[in-house]
C-alpha positions as CSV (number, residue, x, y, z in Angstrom):
1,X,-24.7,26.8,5.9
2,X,-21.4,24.9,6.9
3,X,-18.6,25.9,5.2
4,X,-16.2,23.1,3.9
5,X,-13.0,23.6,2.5
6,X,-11.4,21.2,0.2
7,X,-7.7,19.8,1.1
8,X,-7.3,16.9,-1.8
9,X,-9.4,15.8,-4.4
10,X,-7.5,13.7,-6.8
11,X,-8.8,10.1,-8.2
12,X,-12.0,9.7,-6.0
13,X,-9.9,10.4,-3.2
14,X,-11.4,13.6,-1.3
15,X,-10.3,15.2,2.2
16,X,-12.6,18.0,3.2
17,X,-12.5,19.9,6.6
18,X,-15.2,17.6,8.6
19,X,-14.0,14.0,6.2
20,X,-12.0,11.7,4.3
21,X,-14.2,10.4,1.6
22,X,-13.0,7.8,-0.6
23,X,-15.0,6.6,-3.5
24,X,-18.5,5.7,-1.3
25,X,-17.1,5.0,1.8
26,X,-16.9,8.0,4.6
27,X,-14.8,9.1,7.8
28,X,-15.3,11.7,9.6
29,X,-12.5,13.5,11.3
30,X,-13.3,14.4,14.4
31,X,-13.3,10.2,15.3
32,X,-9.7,9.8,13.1
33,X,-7.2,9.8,16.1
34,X,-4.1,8.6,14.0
35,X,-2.9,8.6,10.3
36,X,-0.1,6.6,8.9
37,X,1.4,5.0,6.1
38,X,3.1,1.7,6.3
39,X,4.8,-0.6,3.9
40,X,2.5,-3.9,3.7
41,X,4.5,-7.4,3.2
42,X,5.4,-8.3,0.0
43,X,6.4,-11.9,-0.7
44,X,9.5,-11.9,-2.8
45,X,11.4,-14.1,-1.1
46,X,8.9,-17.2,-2.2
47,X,9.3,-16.7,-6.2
48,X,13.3,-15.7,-5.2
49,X,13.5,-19.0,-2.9
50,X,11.2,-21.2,-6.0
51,X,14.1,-19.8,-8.3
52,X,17.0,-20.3,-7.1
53,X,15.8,-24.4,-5.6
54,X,14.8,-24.3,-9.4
55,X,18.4,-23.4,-10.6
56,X,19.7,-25.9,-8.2
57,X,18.1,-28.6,-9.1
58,X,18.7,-27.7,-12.9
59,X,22.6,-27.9,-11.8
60,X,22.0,-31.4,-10.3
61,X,20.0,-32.4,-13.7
62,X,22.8,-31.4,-16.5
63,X,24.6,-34.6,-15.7
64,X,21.2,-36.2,-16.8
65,X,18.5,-35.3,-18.9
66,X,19.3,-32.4,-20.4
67,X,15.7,-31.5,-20.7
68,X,14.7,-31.5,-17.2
69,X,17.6,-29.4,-16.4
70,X,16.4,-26.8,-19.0
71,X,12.9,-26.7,-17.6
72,X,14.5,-25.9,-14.2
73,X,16.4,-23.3,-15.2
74,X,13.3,-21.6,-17.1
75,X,11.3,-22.0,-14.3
76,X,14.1,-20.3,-12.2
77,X,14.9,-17.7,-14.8
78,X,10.9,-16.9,-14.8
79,X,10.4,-16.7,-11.1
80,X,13.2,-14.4,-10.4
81,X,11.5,-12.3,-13.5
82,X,8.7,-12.4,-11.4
83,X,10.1,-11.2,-8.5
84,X,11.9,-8.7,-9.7
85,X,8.7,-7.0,-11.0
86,X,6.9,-7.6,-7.9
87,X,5.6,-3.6,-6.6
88,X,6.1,-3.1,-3.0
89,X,2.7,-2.1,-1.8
90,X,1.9,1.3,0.4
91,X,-0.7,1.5,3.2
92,X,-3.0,4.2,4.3
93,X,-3.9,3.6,7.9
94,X,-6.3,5.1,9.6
95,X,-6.7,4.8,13.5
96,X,-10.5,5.8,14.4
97,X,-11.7,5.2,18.0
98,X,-13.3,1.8,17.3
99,X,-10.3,0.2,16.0
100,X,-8.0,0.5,13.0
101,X,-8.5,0.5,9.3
102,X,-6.7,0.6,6.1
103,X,-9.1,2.3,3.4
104,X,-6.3,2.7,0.3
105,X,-3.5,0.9,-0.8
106,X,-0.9,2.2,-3.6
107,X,2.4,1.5,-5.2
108,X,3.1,5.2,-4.9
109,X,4.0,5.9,-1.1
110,X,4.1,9.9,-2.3
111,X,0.9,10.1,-2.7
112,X,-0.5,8.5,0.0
113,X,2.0,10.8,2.4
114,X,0.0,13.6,0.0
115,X,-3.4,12.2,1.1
116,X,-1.9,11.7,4.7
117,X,-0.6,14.9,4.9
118,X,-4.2,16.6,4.0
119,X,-6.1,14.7,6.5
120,X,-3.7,15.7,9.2
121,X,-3.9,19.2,8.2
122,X,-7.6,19.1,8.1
123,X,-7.8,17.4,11.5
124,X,-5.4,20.2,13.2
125,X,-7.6,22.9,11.8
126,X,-11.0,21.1,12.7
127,X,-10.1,21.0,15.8
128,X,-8.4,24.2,16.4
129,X,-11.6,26.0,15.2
130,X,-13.6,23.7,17.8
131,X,-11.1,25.5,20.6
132,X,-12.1,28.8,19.5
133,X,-15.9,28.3,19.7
């Protein structure tokens, strides 16, 4: 019988010592060559840029209609909201012999160093029991 031990299991998320299982997909660890997480682009700067063009153009309008001017400025007030409570997005990267892949994506970079951390670990020790054999 093969023995597995368990190095995460949190949130369908489960490293063993032969693979990286996460919810029905599977990777085995002996083709993993690389982990890493990486910051994925977020696009701020569009609602920022949209908001402030939208204050600007609110400026230009007071002389005018007051009313247009106060729809820009809500819809520049709104989109810097928006921006502001945009999450910056986390990657889990995994480099396997046919190519790269990026199985899980968070807003909590901790936890995917956690998850990162216990593949590595598992690798290292899977393969420093296939140099004793």
């Amino acid at each position: 019988m093969v023995r597995a031990d368990l190095y995460y299991d949190k949130d369908g998320v489960k490293v063993t010592s032969k693979e990286f299982i996460l919810n029905s997909s599977r990777y085995k660890l002996s083709d993993v060559n690389a982990v890493y997480v990486s910051k994925r682009a977020n696009y701020r700067r569009y609602p920022i840029t949209f908001g402030v063009l939208s204050f600007f153009f609110g400026l230009l309008m007071v002389g005018g209609s007051m009313g247009v001017a106060l729809f820009f400025f809500l819809c520049g007030l709104i989109m810097l909201i928006v921006a502001i409570r945009m999450k910056t997005q986390y990657a889990l990267r995994l480099r396997i012999g046919w190519g790269e892949t990026i199985p899980l994506i968070s807003t909590d970079p901790y936890e995917l160093e956690e998850i990162r951390k216990a593949i590595w670990t598992s690798k290292n020790n899977l393969e420093e029991e296939k140099e004793k054999e």
